[in-house]
C-alpha positions as CSV (number, residue, x, y, z in Angstrom):
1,X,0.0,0.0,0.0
2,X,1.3,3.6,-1.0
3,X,1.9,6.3,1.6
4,X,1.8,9.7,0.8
5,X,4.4,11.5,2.9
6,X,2.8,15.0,1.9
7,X,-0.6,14.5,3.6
8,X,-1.3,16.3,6.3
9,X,-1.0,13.9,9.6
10,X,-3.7,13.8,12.2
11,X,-3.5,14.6,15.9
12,X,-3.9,12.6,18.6
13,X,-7.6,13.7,18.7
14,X,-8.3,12.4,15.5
15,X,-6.8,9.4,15.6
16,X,-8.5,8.6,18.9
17,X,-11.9,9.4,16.8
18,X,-11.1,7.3,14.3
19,X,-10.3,4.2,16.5
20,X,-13.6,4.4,18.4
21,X,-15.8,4.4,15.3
22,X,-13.6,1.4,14.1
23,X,-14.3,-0.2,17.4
24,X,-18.0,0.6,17.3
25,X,-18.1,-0.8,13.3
26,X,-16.2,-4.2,14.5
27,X,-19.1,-4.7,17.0
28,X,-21.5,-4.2,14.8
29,X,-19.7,-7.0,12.3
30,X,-19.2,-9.9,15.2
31,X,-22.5,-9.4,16.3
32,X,-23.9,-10.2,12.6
33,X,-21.3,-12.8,12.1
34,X,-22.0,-15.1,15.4
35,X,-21.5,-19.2,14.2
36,X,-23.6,-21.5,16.6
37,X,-21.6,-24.0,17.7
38,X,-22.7,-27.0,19.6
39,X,-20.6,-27.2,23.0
40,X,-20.7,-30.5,23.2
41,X,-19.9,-31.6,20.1
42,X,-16.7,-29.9,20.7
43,X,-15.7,-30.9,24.3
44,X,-15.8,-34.5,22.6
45,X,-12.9,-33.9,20.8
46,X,-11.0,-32.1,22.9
47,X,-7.9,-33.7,25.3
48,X,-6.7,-32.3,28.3
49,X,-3.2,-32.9,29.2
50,X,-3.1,-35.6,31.9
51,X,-5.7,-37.3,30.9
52,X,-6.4,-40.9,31.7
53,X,-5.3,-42.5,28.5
54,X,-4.2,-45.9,29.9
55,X,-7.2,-47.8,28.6
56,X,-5.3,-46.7,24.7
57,X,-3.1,-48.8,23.2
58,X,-0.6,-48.1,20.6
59,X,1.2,-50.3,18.4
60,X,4.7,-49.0,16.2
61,X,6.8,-51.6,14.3
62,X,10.5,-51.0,15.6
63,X,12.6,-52.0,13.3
64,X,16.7,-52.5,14.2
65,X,19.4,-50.1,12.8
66,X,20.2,-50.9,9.2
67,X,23.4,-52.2,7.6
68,X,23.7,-48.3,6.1
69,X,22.4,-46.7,8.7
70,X,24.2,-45.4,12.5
71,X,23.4,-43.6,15.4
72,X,24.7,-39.8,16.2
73,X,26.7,-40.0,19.5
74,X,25.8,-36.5,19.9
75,X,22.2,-36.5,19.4
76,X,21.1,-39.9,19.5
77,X,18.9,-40.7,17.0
78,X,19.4,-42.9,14.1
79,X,20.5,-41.2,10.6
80,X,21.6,-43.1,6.9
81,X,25.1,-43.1,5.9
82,X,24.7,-40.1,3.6
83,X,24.0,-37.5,7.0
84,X,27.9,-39.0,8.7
85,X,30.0,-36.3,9.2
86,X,32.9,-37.3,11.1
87,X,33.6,-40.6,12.9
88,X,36.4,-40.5,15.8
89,X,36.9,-43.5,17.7
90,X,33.9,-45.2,17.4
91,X,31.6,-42.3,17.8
92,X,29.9,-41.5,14.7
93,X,28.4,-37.7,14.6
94,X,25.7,-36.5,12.0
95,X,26.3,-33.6,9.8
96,X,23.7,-31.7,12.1
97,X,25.5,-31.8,15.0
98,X,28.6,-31.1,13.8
């Protein structure tokens, strides 16, 4: 959006105006654009931390590190071949944490 530098600015007065008439029209626009929405329906989906979740079960296939595959001695988690950086006594470190 352009400014135009050579307009004449408003005081404080003005600008205080203006805001209040905005505020008055943004009232006026959330009251006509209220959504019903059903409580309930909502709540239903909604987790709270801590909840009681031991009645869930979850199931991941682990699978075991890979011929081309090690595990960062800096960070710990298991990266292809392609992500080594450096290797130094046994220690293998991935080209993040280098």
């Amino acid at each position: 959006m352009a400014t135009d530098y050579d307009a004449p600015r408003k005081t404080d007065e003005e600008l205080a105006e203006d805001s209040l008439e905005e505020l008055k029209a943004r009232r006026n626009d959330k009251a006509a654009s209220a959504v019903d929405v059903d409580e309930t329906e909502a709540a239903e989906n909604l987790e709270l931390p801590g909840a009681d979740l031991s009645s869930e079960s979850l199931t991941v296939r682990v699978l075991p590190r890979q011929e081309d595959e090690f595990t960062c001695s800096v960070c710990f988690l298991v990266h292809h071949r392609s992500q080594l950086a450096k290797e130094s006594k046994g220690l293998y470190t991935c080209t993040e944490c280098v």
